[in-house]
ZAVO-227199 format. One record per atom (N, C-alpha, C): atom name; residue in three letters; x, y, z; residue number from 1. Coordinates in Angstrom, 2 decimals, always signed. Layout:
BEGIN
@at=CA, aa=Ala, px=X, py=Y, pz=Z, i=NUM .
...
//
This chain:
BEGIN
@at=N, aa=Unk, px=+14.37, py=+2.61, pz=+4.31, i=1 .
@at=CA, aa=Unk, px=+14.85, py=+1.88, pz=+3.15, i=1 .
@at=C, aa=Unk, px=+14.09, py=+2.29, pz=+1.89, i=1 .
@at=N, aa=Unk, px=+12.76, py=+2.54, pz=+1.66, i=2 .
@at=CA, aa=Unk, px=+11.69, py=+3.23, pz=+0.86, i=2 .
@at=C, aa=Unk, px=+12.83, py=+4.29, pz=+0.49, i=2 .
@at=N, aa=Unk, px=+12.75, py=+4.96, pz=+1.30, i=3 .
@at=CA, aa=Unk, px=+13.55, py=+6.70, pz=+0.76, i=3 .
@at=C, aa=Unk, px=+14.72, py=+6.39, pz=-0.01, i=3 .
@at=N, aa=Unk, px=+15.73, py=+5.48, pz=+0.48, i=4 .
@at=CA, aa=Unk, px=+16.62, py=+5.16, pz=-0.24, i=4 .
@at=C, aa=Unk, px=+16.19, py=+4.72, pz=-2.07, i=4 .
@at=N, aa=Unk, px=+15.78, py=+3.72, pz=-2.08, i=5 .
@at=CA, aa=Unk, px=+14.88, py=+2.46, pz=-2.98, i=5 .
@at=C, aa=Unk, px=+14.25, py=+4.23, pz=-4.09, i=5 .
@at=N, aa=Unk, px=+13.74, py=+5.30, pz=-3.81, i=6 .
@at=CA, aa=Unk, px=+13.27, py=+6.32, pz=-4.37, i=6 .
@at=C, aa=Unk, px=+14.70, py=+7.41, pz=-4.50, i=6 .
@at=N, aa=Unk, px=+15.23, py=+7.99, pz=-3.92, i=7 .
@at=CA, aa=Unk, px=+16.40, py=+8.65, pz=-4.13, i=7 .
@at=C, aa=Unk, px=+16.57, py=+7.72, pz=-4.85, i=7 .
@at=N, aa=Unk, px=+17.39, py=+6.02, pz=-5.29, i=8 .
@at=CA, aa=Unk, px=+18.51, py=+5.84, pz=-6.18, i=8 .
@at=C, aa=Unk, px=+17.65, py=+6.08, pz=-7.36, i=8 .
@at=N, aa=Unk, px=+16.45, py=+5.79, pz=-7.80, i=9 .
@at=CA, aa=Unk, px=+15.30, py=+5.89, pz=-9.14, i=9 .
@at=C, aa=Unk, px=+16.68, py=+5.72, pz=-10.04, i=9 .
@at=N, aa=Unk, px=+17.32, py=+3.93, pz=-10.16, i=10 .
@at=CA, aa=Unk, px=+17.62, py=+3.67, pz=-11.01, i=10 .
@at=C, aa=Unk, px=+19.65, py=+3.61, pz=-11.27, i=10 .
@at=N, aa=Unk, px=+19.71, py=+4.95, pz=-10.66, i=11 .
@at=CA, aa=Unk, px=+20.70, py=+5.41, pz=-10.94, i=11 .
@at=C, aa=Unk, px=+22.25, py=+4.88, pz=-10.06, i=11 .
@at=N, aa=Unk, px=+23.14, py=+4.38, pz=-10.99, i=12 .
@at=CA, aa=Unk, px=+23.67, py=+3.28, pz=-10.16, i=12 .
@at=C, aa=Unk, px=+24.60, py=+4.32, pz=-9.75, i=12 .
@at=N, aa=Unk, px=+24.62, py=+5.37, pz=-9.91, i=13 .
@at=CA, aa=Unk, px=+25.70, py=+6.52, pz=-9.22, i=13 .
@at=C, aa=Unk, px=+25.13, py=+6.89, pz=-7.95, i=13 .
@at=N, aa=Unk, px=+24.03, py=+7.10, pz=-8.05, i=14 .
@at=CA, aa=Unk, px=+23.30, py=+6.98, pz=-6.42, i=14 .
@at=C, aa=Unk, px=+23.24, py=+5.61, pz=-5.63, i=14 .
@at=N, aa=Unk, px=+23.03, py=+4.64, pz=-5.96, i=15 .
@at=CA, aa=Unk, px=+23.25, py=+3.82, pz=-5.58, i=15 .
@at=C, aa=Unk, px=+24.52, py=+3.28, pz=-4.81, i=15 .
@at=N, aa=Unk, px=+25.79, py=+3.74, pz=-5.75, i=16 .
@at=CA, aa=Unk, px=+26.97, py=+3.59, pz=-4.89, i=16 .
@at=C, aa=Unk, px=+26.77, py=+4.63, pz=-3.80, i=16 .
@at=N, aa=Unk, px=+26.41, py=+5.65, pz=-4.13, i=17 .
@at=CA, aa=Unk, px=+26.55, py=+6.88, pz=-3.20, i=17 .
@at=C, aa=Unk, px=+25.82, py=+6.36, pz=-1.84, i=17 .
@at=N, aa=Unk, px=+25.08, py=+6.42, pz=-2.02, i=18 .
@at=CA, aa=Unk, px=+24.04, py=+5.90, pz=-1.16, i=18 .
@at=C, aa=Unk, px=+24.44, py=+4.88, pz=-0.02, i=18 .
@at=N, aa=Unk, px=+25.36, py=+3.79, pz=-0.70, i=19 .
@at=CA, aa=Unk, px=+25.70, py=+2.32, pz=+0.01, i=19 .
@at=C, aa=Unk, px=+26.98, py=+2.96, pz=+0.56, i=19 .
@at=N, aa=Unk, px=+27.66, py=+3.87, pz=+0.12, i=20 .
@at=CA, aa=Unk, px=+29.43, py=+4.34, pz=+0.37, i=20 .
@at=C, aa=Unk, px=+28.77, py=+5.08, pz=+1.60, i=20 .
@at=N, aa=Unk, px=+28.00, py=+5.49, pz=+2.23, i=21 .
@at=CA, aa=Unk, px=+27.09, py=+6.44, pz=+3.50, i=21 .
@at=C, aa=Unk, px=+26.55, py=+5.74, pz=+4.07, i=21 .
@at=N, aa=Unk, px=+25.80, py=+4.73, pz=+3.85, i=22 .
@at=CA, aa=Unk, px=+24.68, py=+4.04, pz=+4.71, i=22 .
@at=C, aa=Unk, px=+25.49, py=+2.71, pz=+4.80, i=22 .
@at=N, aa=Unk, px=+25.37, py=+1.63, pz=+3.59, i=23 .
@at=CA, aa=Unk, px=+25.89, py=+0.35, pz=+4.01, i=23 .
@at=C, aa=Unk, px=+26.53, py=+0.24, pz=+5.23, i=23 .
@at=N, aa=Unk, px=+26.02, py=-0.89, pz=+5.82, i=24 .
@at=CA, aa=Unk, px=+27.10, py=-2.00, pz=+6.78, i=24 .
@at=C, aa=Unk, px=+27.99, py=-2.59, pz=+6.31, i=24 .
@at=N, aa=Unk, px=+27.62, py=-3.08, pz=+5.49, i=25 .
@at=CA, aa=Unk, px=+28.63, py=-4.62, pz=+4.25, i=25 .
@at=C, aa=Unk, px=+29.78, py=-3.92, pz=+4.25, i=25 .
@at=N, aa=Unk, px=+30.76, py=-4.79, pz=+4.39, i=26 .
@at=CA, aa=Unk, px=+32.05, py=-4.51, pz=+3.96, i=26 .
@at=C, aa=Unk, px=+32.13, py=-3.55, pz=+2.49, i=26 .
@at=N, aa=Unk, px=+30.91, py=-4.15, pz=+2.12, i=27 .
@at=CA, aa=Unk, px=+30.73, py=-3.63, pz=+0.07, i=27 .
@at=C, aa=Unk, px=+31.20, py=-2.22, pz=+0.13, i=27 .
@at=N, aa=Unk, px=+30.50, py=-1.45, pz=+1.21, i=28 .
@at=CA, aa=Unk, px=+29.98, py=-0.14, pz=+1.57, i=28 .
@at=C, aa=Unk, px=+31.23, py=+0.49, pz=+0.79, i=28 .
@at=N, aa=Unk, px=+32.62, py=-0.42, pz=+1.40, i=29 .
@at=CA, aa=Unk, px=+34.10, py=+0.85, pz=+0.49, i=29 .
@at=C, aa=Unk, px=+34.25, py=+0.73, pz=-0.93, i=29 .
@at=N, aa=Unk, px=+33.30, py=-0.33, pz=-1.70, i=30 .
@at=CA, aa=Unk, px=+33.28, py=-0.30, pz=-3.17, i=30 .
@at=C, aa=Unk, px=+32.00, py=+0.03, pz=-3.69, i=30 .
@at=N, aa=Unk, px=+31.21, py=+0.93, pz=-3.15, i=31 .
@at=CA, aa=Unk, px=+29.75, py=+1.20, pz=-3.70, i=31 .
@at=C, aa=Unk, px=+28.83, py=+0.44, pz=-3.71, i=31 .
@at=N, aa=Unk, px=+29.01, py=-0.87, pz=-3.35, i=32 .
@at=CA, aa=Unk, px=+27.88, py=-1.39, pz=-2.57, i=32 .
@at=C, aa=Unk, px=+27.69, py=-3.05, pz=-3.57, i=32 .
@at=N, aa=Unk, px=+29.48, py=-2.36, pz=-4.41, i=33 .
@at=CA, aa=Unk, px=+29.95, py=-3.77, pz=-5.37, i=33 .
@at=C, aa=Unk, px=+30.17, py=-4.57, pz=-4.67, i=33 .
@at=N, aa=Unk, px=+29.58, py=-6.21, pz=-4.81, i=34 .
@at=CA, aa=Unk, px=+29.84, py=-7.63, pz=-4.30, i=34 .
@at=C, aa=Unk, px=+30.87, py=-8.03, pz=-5.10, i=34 .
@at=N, aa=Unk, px=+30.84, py=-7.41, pz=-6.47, i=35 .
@at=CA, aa=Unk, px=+31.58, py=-8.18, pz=-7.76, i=35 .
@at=C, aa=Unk, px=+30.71, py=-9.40, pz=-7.47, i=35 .
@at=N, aa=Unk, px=+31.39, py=-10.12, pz=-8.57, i=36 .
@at=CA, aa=Unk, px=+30.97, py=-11.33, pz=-9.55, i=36 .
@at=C, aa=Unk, px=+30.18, py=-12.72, pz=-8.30, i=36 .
@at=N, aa=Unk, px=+29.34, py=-13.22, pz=-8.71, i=37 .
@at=CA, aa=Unk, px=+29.04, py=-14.39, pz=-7.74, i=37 .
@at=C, aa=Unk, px=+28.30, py=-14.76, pz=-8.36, i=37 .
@at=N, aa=Unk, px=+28.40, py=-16.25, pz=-7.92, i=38 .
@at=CA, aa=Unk, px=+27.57, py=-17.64, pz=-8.27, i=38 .
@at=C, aa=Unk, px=+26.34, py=-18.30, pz=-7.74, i=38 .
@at=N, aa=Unk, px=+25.55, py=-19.05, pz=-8.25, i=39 .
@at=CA, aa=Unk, px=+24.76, py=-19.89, pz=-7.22, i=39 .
@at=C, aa=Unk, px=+25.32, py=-20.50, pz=-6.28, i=39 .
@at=N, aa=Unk, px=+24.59, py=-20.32, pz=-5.24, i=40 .
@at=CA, aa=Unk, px=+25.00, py=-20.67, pz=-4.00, i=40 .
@at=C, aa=Unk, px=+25.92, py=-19.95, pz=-3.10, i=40 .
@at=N, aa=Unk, px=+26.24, py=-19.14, pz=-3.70, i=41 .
@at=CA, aa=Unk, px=+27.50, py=-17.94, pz=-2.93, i=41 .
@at=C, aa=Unk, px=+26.38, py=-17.30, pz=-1.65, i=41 .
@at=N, aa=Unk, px=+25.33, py=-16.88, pz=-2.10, i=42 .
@at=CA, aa=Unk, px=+24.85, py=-16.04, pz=-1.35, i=42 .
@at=C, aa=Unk, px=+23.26, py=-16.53, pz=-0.49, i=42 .
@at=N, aa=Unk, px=+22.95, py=-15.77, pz=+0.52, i=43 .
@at=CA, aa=Unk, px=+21.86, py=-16.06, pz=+1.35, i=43 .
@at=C, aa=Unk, px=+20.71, py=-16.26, pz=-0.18, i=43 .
@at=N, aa=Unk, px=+19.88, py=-16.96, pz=-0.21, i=44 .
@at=CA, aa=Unk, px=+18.63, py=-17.74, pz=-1.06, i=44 .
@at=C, aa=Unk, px=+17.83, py=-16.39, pz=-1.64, i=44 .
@at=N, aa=Unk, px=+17.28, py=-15.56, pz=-0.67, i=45 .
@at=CA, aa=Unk, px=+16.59, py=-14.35, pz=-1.07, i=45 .
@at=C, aa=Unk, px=+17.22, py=-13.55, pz=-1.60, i=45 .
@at=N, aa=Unk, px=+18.62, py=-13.37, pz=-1.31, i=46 .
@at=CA, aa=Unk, px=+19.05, py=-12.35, pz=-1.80, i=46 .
@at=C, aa=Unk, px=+19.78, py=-12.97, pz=-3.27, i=46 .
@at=N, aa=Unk, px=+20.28, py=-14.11, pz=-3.61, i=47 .
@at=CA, aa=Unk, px=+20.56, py=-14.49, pz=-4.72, i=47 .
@at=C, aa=Unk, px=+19.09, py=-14.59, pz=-5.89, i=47 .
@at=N, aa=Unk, px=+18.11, py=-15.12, pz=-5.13, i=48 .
@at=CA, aa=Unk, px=+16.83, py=-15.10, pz=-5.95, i=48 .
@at=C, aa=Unk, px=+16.48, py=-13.65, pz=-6.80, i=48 .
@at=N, aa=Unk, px=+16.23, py=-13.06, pz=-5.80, i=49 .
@at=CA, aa=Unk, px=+16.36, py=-11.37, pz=-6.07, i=49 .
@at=C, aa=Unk, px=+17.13, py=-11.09, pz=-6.90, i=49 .
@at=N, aa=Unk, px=+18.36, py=-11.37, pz=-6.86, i=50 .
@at=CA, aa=Unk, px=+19.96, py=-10.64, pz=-7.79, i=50 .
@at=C, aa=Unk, px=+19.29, py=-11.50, pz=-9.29, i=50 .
@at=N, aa=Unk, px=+19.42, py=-12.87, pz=-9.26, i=51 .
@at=CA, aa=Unk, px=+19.42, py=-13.28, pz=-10.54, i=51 .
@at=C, aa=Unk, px=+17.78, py=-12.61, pz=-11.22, i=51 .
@at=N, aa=Unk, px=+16.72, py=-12.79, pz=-10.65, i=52 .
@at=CA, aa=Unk, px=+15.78, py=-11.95, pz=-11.20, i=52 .
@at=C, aa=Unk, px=+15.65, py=-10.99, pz=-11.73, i=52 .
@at=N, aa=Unk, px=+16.80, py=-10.15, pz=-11.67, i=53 .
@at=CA, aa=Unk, px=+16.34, py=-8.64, pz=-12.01, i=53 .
@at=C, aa=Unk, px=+17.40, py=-8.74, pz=-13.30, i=53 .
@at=N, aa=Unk, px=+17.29, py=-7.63, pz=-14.03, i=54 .
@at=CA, aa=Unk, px=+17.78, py=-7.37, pz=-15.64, i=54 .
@at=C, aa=Unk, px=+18.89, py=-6.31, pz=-15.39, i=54 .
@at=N, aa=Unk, px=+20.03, py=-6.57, pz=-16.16, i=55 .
@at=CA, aa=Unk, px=+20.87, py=-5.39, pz=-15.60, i=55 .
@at=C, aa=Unk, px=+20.29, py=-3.78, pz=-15.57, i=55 .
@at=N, aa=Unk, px=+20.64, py=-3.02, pz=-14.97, i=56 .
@at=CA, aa=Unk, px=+20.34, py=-1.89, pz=-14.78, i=56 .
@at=C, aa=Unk, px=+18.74, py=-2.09, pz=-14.11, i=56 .
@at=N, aa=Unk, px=+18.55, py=-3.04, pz=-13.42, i=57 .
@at=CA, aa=Unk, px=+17.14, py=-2.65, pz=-12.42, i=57 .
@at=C, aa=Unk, px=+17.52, py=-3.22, pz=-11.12, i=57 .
@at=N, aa=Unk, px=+16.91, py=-2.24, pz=-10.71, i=58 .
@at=CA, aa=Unk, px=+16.83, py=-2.35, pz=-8.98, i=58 .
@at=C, aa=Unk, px=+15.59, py=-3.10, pz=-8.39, i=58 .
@at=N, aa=Unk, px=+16.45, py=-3.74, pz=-7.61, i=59 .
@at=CA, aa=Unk, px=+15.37, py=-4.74, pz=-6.18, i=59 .
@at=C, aa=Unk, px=+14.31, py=-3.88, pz=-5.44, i=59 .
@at=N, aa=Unk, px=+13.33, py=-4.64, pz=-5.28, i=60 .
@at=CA, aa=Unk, px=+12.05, py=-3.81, pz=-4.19, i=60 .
@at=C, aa=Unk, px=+13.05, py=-4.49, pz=-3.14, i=60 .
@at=N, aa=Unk, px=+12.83, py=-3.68, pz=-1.84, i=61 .
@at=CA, aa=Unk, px=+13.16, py=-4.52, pz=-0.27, i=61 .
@at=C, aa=Unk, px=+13.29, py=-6.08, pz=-0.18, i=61 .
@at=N, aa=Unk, px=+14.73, py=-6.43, pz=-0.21, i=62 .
@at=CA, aa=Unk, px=+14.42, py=-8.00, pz=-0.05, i=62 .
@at=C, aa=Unk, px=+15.35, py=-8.20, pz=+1.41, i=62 .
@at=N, aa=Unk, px=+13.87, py=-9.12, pz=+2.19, i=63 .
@at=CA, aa=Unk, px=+15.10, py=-9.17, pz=+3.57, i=63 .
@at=C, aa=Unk, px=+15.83, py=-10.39, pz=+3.92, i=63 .
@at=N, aa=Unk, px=+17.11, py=-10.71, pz=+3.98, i=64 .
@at=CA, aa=Unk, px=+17.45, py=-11.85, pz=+4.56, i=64 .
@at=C, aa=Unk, px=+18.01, py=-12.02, pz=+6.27, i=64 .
@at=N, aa=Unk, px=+18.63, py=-13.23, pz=+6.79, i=65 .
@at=CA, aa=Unk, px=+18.87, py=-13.26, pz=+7.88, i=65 .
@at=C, aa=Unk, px=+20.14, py=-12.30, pz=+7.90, i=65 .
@at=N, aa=Unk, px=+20.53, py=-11.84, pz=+7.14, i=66 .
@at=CA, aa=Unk, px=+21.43, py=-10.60, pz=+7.61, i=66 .
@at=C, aa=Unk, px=+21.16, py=-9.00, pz=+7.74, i=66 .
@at=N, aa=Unk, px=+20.27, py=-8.75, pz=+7.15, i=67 .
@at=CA, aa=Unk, px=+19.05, py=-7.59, pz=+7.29, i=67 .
@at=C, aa=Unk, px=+18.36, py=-7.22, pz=+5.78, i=67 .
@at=N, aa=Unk, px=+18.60, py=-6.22, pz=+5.60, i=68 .
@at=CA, aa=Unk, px=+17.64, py=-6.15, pz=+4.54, i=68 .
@at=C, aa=Unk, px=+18.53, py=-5.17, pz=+3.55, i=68 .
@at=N, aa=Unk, px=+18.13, py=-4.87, pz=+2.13, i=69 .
@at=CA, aa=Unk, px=+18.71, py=-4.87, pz=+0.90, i=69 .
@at=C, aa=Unk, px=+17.76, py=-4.38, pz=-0.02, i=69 .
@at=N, aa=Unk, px=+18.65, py=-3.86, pz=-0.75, i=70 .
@at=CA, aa=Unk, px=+18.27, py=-2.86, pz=-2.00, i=70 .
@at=C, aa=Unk, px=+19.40, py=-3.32, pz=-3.10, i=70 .
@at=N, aa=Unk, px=+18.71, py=-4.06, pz=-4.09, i=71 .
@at=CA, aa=Unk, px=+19.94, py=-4.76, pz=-5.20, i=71 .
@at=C, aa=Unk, px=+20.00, py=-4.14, pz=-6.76, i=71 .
@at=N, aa=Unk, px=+21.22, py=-3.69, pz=-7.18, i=72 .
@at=CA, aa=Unk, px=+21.01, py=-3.51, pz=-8.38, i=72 .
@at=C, aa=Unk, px=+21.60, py=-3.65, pz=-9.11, i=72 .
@at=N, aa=Unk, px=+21.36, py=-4.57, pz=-10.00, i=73 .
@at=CA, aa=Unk, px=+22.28, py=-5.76, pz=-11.10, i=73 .
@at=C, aa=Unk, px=+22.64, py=-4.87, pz=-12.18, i=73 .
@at=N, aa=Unk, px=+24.34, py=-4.82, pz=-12.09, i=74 .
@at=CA, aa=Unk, px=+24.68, py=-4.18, pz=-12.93, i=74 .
@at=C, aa=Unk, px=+25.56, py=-5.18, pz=-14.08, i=74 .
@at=N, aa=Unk, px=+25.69, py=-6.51, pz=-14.05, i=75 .
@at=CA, aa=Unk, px=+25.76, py=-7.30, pz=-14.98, i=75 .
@at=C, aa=Unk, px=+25.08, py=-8.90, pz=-14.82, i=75 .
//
């Protein structure tokens, strides 16, 4: 997940790339897009994480009970 988290350095074109190859998530066939969500939509860590970050920055490793994640807020 490191290697990944270093390959995307930012770049939300790698990032899709990246999730369209690797992801599990259903996301995986839209680049690794959730689209739009609310409080409470999502597992606690991983919403904590999402709203924390500034658009265009990426998550360090955040793990929830569904596995683990690399987030990057693009609005």
């Amino acid at each position: 997940m490191k290697s990944y988290e270093t390959q995307i350095g930012g770049s939300a074109t790698k990032f899709a790339e990246l999730a369209k190859e690797h992801s599990d998530c259903s996301s995986h066939d839209h680049g690794g897009d959730l689209g739009w969500f609310s409080h409470g939509q999502m597992q606690k860590p991983f919403e904590d994480a999402t709203y924390a970050l500034k658009v265009g920055e990426i998550s360090t490793i955040i793990s929830t009970d569904s596995g683990v994640h690399l987030i990057l807020r693009t609005a």
